[in-house]
KEKE-3310 file (N, C-alpha, C; in steps of 0.2 Angstrom, whole numbers, plus 5000, padded with zeros to 4 digits):
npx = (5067:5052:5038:5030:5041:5049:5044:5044:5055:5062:5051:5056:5069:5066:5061:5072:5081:5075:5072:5087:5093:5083:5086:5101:5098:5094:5104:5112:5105:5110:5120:5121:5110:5093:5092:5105:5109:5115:5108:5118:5128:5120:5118:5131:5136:5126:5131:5125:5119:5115:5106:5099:5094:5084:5077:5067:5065:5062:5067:5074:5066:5054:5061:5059:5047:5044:5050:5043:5029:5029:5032:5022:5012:5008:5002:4992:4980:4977:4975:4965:4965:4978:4971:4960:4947:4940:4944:4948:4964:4977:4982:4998:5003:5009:5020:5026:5032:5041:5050:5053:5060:5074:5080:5071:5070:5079:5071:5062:5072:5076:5074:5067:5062:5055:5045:5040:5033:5025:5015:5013:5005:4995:4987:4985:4975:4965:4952:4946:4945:4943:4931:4923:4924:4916:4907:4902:4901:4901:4909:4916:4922:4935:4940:4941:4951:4961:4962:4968:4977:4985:4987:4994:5005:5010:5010:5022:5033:5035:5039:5051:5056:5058:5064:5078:5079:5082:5072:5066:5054:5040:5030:5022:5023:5017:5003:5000:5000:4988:4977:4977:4975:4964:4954:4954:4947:4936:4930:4924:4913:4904:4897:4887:4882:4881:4886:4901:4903)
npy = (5013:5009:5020:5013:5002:5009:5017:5008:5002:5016:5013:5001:5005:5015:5007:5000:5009:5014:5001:4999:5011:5008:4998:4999:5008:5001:4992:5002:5005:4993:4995:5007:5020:5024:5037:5044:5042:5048:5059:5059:5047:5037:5042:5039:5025:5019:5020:5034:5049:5064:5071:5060:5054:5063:5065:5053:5050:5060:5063:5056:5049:5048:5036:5027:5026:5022:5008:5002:5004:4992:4981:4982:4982:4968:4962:4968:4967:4956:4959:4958:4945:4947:4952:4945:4939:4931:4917:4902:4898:4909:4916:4926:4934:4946:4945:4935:4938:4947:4938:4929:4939:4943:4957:4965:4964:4974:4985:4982:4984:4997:5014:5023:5017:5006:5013:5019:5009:5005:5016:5016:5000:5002:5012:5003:4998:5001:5007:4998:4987:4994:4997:4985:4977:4987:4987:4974:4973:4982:4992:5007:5022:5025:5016:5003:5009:5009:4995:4992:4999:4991:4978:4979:4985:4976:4963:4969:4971:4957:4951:4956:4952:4938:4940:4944:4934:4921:4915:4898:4892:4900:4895:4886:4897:4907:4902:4901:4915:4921:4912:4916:4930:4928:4924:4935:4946:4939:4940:4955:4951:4942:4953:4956:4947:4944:4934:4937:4945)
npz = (4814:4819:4829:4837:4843:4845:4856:4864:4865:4874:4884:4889:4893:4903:4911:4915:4920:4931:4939:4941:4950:4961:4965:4966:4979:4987:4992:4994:5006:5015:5017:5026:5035:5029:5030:5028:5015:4999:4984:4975:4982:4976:4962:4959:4961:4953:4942:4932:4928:4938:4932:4925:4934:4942:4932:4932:4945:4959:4970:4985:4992:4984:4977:4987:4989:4978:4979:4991:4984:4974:4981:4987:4977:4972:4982:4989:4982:4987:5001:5011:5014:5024:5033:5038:5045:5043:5040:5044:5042:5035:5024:5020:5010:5009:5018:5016:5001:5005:5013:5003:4993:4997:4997:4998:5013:5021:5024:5034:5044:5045:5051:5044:5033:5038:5044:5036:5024:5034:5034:5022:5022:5031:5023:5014:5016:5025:5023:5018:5030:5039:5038:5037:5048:5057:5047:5055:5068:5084:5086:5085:5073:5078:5085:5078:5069:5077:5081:5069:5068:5076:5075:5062:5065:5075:5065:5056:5066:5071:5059:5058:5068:5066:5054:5058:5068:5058:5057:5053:5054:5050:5043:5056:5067:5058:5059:5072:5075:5065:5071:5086:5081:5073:5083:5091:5084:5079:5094:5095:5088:5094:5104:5096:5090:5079:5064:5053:5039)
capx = (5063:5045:5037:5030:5045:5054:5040:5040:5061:5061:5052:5062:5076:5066:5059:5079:5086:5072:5075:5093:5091:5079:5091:5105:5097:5093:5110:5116:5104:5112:5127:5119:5103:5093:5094:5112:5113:5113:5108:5124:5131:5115:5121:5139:5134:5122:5134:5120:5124:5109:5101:5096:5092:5080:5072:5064:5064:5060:5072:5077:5060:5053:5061:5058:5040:5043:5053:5037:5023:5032:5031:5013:5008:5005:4999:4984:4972:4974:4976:4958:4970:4982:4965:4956:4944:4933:4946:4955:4970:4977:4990:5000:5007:5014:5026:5029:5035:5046:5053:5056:5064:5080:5082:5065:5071:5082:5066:5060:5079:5078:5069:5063:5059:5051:5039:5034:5031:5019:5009:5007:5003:4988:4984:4981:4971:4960:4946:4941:4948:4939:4922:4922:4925:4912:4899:4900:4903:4896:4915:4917:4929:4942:4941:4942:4958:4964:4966:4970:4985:4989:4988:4998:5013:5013:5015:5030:5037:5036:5041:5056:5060:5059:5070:5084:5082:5084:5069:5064:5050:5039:5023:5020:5022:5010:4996:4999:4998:4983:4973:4978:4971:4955:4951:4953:4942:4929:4927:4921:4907:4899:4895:4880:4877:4881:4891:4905:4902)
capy = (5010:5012:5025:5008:5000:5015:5020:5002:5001:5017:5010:4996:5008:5018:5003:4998:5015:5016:4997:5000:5015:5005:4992:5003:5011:4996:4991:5006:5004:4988:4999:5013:5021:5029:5048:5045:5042:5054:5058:5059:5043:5034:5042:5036:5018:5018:5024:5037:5056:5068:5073:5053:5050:5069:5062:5046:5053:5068:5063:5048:5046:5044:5031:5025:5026:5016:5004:4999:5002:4989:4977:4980:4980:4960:4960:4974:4963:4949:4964:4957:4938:4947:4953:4939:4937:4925:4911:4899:4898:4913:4917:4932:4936:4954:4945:4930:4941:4949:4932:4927:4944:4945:4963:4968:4962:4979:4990:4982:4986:5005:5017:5029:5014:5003:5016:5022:5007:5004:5021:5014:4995:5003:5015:5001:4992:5004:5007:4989:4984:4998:4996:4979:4977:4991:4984:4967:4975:4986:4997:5015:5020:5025:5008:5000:5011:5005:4990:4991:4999:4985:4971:4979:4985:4970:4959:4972:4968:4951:4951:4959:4949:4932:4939:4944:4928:4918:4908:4892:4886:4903:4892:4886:4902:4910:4898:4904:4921:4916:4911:4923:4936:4929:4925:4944:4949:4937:4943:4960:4950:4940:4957:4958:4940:4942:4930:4939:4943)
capz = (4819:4820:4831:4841:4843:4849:4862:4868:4869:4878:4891:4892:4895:4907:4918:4919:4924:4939:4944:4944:4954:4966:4968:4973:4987:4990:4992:5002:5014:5018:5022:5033:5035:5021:5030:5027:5007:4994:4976:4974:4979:4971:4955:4957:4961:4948:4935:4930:4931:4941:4929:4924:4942:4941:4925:4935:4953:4961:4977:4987:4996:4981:4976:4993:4988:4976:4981:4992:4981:4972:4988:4989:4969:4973:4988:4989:4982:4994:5008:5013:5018:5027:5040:5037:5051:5043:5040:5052:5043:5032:5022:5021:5003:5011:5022:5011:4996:5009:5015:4999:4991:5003:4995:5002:5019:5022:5025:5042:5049:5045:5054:5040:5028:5041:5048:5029:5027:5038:5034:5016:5022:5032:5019:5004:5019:5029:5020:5018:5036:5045:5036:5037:5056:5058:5046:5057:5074:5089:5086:5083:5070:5081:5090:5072:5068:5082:5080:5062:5068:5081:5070:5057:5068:5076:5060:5054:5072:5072:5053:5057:5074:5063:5049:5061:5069:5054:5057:5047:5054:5050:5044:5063:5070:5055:5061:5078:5075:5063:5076:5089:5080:5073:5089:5095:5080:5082:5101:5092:5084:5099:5107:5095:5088:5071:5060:5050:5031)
cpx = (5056:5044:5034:5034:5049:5052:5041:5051:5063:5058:5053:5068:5074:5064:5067:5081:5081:5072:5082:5094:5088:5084:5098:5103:5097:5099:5115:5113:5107:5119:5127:5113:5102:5093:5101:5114:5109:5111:5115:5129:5127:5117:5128:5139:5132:5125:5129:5121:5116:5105:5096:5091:5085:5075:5068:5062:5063:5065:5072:5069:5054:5054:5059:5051:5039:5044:5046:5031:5025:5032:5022:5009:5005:5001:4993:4979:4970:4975:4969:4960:4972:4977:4961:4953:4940:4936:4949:4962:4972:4985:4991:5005:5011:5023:5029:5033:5042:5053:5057:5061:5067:5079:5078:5068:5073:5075:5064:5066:5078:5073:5063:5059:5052:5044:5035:5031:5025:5015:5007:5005:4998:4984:4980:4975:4965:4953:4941:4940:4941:4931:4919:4921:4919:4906:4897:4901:4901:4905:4915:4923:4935:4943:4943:4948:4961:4970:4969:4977:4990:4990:4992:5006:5016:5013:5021:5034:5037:5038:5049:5058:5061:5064:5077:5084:5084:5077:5067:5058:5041:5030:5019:5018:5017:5003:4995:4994:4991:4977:4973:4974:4962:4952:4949:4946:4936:4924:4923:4915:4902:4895:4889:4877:4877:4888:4896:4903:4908)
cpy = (5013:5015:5018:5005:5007:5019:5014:5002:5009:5016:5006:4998:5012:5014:5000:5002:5013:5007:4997:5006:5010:5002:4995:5007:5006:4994:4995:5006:4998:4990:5004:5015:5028:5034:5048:5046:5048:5052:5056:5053:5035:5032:5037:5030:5015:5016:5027:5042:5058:5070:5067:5053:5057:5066:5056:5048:5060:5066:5055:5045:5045:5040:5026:5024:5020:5010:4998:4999:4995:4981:4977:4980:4973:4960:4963:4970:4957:4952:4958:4947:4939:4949:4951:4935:4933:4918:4908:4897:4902:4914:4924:4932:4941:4950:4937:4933:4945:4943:4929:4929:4946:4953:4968:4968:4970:4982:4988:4986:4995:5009:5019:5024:5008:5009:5022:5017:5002:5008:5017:5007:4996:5009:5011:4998:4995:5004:5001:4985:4986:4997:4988:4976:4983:4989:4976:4968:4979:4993:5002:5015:5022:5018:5003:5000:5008:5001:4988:4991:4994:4981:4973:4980:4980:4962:4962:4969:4960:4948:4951:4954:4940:4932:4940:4939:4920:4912:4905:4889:4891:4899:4891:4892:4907:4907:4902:4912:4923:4917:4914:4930:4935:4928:4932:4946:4947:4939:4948:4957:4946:4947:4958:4954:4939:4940:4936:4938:4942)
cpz = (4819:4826:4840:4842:4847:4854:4868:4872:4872:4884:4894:4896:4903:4914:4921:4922:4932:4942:4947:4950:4962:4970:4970:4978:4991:4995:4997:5006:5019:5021:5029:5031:5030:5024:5029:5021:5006:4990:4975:4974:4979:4965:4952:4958:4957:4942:4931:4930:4934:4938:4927:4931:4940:4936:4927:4942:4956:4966:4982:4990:4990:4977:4980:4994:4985:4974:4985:4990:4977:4976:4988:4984:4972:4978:4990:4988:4986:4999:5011:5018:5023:5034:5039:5042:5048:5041:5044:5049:5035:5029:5020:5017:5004:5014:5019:5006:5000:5010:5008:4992:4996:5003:4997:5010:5024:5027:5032:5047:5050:5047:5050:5036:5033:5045:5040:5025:5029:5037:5029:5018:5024:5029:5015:5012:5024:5031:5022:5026:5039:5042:5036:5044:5058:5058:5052:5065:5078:5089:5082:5079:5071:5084:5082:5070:5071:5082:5073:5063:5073:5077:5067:5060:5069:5072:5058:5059:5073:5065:5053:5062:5069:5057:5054:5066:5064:5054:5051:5049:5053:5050:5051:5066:5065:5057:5067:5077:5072:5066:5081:5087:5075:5078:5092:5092:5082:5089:5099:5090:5088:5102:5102:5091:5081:5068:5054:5041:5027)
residu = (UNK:UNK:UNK:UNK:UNK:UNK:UNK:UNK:UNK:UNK:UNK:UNK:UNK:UNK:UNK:UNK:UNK:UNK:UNK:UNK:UNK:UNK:UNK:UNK:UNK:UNK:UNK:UNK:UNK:UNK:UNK:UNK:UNK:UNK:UNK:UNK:UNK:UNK:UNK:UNK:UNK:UNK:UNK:UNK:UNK:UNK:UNK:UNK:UNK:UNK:UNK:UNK:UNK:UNK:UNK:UNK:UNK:UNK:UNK:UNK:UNK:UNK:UNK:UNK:UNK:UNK:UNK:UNK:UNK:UNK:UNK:UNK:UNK:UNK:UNK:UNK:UNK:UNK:UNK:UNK:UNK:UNK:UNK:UNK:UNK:UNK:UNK:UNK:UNK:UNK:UNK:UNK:UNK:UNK:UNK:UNK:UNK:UNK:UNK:UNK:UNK:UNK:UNK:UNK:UNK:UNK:UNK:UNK:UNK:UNK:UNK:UNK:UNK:UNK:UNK:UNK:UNK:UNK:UNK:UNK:UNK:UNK:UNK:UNK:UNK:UNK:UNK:UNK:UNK:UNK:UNK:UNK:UNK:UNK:UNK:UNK:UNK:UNK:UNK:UNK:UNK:UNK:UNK:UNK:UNK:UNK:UNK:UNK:UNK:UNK:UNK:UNK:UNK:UNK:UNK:UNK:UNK:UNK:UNK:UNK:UNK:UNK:UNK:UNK:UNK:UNK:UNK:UNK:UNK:UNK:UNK:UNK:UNK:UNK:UNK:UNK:UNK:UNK:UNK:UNK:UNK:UNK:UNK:UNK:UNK:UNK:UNK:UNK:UNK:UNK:UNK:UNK:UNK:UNK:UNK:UNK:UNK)
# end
């Protein structure tokens, strides 16, 4: 086997161990909450021994890291959609790809996983949010934060009340919310007469 060849099917190997891994946590969160699982019974679901699992993971939070960078790989660059004050109707890849990958779903339900998260869904998006609302704005960068962090809890929260009620008609109530919150933003921008960049 060439030295290419053999670089390339090791990482074949290793992108399946750390999926397989991913997907069984996955799997026992749907039995009970992630502060409840182990390595241990990771490894034995896995069929993997500790050492495997050590060799890809540092500990369960991070897989749990990466389980949602993973979630928000696709979605980052269209972050700028998901707080999209300058369109009147927006689409929202983050909670689409959720809706779409059941296996994602789990993460709203769980305290630990639903509130980490959240820290990283307003980490990838901060920057751009807060400087963007500032540059077109009379608001200070706590008032920015602010709301960065209102609008983003209450998309996870109303993400999550829509998967546990099964709804189907998800489109309609996107528009709403939609427009609900460009209206908010825009409020921010009469206060000093300038049009949004």
């Amino acid at each position: 086997m060439k030295k290419q060849e053999k670089k390339y099917s090791a990482d074949r190997r290793t992108r399946y161990t750390r999926k397989v891994i991913r997907d069984t946590l996955l799997a026992a969160m749907q039995q009970k909450p992630f502060s409840k699982i182990t390595v241990t019974e990771i490894c034995k679901q896995s069929d993997i021994n500790r050492g495997t699992f050590y060799l890809h993971y540092y500990d369960l939070d991070d897989v749990l890291d990466d389980i949602i960078g993973e979630i928000l790989q696709d979605t980052t660059h269209v972050m700028d959609q998901v707080l999209c004050p300058a369109k009147t109707r927006c689409t929202y890849p983050f909670c689409q790809k959720v809706r779409e990958n059941r296996e994602f779903q789990i993460l709203f339900f769980d305290d630990i996983a639903s509130a980490r998260l959240l820290e990283k869904l307003c980490e990838v998006s901060k920057e751009n949010f807060i400087t963007g609302l500032m540059r077109n704005s009379l608001l200070s960068f706590e008032e920015a934060e602010a709301i960065l962090y209102f609008q983003m809890n209450a998309c996870l929260a109303i993400n999550k009340q829509m998967l546990k009620n099964g709804c189907q008609d998800w489109g309609k109530i996107q528009k709403s919310i939609d427009q609900f919150i460009k209206s908010g933003l825009e409020s921010f921008l009469i206060r000093d007469g300038r049009q949004l960049k």
